[in-house]
Residue frames as qw, qx, qy, qz and C-alpha x, y, z in Angstrom:
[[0.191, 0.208, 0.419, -0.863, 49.70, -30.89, -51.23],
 [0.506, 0.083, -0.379, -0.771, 47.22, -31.38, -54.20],
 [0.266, -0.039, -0.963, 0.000, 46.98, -35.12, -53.01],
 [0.038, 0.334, 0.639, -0.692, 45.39, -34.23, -49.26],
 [0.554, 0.309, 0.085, -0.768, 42.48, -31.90, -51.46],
 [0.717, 0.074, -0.531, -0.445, 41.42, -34.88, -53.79],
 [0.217, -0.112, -0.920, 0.306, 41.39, -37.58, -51.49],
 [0.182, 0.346, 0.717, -0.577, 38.47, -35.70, -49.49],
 [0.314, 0.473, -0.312, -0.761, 36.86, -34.14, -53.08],
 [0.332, -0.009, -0.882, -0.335, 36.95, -37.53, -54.69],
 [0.125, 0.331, 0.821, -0.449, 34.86, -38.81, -51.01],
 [0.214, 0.387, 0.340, -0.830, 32.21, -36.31, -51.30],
 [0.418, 0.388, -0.354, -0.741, 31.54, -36.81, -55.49],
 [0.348, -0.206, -0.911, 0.077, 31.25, -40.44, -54.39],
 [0.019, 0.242, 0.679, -0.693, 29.31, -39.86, -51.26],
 [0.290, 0.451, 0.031, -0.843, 27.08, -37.48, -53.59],
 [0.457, 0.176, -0.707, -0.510, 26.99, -39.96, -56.84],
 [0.123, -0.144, -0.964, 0.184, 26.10, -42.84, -54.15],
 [0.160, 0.323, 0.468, -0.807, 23.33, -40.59, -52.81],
 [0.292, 0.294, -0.459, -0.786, 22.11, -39.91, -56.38],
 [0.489, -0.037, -0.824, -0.284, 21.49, -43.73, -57.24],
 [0.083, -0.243, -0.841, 0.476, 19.82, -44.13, -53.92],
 [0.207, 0.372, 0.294, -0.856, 17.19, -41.87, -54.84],
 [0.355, 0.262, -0.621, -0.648, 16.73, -43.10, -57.93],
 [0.285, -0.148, -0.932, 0.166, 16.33, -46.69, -56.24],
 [0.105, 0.306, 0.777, -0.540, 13.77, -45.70, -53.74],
 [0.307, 0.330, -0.179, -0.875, 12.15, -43.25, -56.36],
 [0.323, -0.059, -0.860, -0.390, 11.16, -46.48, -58.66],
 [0.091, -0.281, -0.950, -0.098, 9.32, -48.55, -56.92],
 [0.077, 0.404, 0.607, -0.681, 7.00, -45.72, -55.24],
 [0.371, 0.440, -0.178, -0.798, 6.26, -44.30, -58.60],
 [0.347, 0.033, -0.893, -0.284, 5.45, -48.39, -60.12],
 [0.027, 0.212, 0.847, -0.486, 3.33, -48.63, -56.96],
 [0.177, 0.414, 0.270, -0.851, 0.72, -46.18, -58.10],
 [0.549, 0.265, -0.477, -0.633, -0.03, -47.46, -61.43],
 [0.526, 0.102, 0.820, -0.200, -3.09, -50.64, -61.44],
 [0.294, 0.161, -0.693, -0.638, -3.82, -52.48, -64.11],
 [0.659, 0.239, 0.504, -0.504, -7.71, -53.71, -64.04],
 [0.073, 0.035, -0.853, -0.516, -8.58, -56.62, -66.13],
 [0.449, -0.029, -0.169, -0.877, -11.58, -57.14, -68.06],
 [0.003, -0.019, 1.000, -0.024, -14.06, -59.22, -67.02],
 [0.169, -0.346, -0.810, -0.442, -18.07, -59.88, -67.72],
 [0.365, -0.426, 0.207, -0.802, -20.89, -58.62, -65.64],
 [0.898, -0.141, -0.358, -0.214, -22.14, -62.09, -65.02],
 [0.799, 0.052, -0.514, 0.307, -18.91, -62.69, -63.25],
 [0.184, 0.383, -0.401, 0.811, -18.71, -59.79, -60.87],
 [0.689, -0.327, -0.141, -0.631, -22.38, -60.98, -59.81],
 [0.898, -0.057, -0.436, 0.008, -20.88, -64.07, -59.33],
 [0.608, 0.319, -0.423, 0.591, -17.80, -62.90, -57.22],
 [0.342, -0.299, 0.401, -0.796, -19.80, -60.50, -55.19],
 [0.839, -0.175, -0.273, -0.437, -21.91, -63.96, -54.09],
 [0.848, -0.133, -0.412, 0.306, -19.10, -65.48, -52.73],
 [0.550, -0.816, 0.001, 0.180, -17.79, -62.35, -50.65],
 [0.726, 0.206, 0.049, 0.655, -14.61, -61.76, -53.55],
 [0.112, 0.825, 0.345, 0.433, -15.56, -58.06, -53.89],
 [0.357, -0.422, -0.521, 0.650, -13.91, -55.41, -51.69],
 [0.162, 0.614, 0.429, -0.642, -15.11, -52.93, -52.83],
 [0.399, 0.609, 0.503, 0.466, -17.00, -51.48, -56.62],
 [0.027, -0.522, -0.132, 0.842, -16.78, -48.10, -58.06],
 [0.586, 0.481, 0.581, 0.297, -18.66, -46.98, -61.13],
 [0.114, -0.396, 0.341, 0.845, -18.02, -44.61, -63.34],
 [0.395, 0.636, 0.547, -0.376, -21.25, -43.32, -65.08],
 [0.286, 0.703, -0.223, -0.612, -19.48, -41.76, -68.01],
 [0.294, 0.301, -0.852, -0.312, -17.95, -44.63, -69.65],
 [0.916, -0.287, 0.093, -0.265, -20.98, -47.12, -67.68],
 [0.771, 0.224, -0.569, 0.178, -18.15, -48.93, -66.36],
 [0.503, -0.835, 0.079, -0.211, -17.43, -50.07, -63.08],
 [0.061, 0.757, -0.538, 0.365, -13.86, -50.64, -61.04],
 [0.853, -0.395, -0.189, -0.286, -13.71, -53.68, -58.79],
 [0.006, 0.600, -0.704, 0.380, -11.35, -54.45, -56.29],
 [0.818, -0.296, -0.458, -0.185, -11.31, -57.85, -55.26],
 [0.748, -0.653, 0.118, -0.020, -10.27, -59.33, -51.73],
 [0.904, -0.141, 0.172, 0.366, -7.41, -61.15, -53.04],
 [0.305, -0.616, 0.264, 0.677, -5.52, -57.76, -54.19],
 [0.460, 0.347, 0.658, 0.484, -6.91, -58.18, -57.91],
 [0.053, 0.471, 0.100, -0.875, -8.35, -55.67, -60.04],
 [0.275, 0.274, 0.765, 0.514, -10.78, -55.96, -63.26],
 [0.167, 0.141, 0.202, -0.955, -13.15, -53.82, -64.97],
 [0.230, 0.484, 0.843, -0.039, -17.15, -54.66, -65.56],
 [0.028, -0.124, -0.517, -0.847, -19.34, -53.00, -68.25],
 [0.266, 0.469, 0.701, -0.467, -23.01, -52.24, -66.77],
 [0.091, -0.615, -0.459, -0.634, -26.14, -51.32, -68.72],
 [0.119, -0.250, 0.252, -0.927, -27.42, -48.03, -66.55],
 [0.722, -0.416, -0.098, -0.544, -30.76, -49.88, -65.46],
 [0.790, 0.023, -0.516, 0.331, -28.05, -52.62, -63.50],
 [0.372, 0.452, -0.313, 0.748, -27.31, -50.19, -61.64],
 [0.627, -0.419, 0.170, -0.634, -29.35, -51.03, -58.30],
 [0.945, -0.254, -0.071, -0.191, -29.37, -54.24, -58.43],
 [0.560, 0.292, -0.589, 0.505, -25.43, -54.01, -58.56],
 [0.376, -0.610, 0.341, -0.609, -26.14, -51.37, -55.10],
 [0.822, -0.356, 0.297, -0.331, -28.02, -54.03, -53.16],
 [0.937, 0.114, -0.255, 0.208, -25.71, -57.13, -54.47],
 [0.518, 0.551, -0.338, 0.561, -22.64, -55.03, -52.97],
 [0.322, -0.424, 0.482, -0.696, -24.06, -53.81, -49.53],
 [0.895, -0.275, -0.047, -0.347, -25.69, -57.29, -49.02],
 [0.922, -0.033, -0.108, 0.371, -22.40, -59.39, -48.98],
 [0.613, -0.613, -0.114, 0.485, -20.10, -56.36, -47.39],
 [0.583, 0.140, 0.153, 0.785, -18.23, -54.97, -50.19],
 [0.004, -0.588, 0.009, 0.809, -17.96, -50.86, -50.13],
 [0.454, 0.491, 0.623, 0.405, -19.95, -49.40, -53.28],
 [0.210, -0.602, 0.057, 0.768, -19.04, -45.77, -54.72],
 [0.549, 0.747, 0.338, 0.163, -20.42, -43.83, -57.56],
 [0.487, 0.049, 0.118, 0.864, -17.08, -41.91, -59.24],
 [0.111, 0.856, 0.028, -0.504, -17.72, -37.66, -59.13],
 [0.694, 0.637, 0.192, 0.274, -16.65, -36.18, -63.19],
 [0.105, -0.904, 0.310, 0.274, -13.23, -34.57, -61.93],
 [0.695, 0.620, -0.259, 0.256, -10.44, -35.16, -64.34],
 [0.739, -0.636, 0.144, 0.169, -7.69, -36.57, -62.43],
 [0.793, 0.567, 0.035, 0.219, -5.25, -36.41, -65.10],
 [0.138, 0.852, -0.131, 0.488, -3.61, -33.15, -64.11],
 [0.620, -0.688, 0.375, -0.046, -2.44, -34.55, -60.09],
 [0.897, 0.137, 0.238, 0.346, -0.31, -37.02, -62.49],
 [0.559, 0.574, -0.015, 0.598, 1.54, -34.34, -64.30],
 [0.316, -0.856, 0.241, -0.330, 2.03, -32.19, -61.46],
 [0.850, -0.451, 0.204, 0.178, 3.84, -35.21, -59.97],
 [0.820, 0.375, 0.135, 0.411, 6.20, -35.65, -63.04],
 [0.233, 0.853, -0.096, 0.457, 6.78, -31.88, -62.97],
 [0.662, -0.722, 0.166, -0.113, 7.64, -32.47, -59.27],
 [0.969, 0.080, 0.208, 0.110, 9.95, -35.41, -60.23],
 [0.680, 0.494, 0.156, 0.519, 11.60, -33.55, -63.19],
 [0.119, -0.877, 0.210, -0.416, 12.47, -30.34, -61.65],
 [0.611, -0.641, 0.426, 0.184, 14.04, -32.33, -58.23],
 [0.885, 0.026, 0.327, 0.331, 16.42, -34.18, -61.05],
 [0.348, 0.855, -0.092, 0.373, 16.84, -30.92, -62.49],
 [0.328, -0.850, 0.361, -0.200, 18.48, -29.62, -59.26],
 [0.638, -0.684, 0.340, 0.097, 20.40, -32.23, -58.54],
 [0.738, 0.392, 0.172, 0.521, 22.06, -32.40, -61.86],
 [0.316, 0.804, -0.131, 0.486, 22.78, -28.87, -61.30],
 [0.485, -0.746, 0.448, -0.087, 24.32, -29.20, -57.75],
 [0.839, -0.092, 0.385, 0.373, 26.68, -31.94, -59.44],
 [0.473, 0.737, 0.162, 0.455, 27.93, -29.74, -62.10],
 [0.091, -0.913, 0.192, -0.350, 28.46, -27.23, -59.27],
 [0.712, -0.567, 0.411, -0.054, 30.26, -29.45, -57.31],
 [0.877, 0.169, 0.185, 0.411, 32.62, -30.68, -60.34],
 [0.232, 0.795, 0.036, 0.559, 33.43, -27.33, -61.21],
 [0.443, -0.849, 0.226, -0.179, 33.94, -26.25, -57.65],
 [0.894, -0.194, 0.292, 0.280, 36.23, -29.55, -57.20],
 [0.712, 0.467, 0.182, 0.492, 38.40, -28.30, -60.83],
 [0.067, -0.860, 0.101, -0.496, 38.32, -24.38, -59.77],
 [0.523, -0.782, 0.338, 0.046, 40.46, -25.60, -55.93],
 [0.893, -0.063, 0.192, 0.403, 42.43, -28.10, -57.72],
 [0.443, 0.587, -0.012, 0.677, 43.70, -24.94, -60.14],
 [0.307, -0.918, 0.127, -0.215, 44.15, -22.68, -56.87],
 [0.708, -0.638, 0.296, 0.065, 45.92, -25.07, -55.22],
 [0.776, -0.102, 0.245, 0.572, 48.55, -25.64, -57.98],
 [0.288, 0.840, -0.146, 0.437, 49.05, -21.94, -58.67],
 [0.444, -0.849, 0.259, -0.126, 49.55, -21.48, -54.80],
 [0.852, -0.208, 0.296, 0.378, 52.65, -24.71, -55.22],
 [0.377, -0.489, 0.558, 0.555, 54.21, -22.87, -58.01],
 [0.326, 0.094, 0.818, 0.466, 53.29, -24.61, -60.92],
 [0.004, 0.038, 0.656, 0.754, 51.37, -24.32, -64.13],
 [0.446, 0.193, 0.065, -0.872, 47.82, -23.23, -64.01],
 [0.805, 0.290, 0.060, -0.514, 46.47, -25.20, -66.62],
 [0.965, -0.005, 0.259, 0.033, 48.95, -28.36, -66.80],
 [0.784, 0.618, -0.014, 0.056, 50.92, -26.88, -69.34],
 [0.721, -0.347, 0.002, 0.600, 54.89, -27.09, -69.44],
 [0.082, -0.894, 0.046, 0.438, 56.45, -23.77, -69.68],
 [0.881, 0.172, 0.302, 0.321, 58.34, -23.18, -72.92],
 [0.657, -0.154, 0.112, 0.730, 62.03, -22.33, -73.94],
 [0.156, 0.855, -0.063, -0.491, 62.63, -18.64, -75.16],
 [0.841, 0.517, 0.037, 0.156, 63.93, -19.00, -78.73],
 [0.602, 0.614, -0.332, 0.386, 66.99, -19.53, -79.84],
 [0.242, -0.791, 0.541, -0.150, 68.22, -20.51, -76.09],
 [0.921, -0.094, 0.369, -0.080, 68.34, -24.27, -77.02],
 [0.738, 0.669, -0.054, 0.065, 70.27, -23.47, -80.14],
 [0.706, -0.533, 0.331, 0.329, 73.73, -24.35, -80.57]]
């Protein structure tokens, strides 16, 4: 009788372990997707890139005078400006198409760590529904061999003294 309960017990902690590593898997790449890496490159050359129509679109960022550049071809790089550049980038960007965007001073930091916490807390739970679901699985297997008869915890019942003695 113990067979029939592990056969479907074993399914399910598979079914449940398979489920696990699928989440993990799909979990990667969305969280590798989000992170760009901008290389550095000259101001001379982003003039040069918006001339030919690379540019999709600039942002600057006024605290660090640095701007952001997305090119067409899916690149990324950042450009150092001097604050009086900072027109003649305007009209070099809206003449040849690209989108141009002065950054606001909010601290994005904090929508990152909220994610993690998001992240770490679902892995919390579903370490603790596996626990609960090994434990449940250990708690029928001992029901179901008191209800046959047998030993609780595995062990073999043993002799009353002195009835082995001869």
């Amino acid at each position: 009788m113990t067979h029939s309960i592990r056969r479907p017990t074993m399914h399910a902690l598979a079914a449940l372990l398979t489920l696990l590593m699928l989440a993990g898997t799909l979990a990667a790449p969305v969280l590798a997707a989000t992170v760009i890496h901008f290389q550095r490159e000259s101001y001379n050359a982003l003039l040069i890139q918006l001339r030919k129509g690379e540019v999709h679109a600039v942002v600057l960022h006024p605290q660090g005078y640095k701007a952001h550049v997305s090119l067409e071809n899916g690149g990324h790089m950042t450009v150092t400006y001097k604050p009086s550049e900072v027109a003649a980038l305007q009209a070099q960007a809206h003449a040849h198409g690209s989108s141009f965007t002065v950054a606001s001073a909010t601290h994005k930091t904090t929508a990152t760590h909220h994610k993690l916490r998001y992240i770490a807390g679902a892995i919390l739970i579903v370490v603790i529904v596996v626990v609960l679901a090994v434990l449940l699985v250990g708690r029928r297997r001992a029901l179901a061999e008191e209800e046959d008869g047998g030993p609780a915890t595995g062990e073999t019942a043993a002799a009353p003294p002195g009835a082995g003695v001869s």
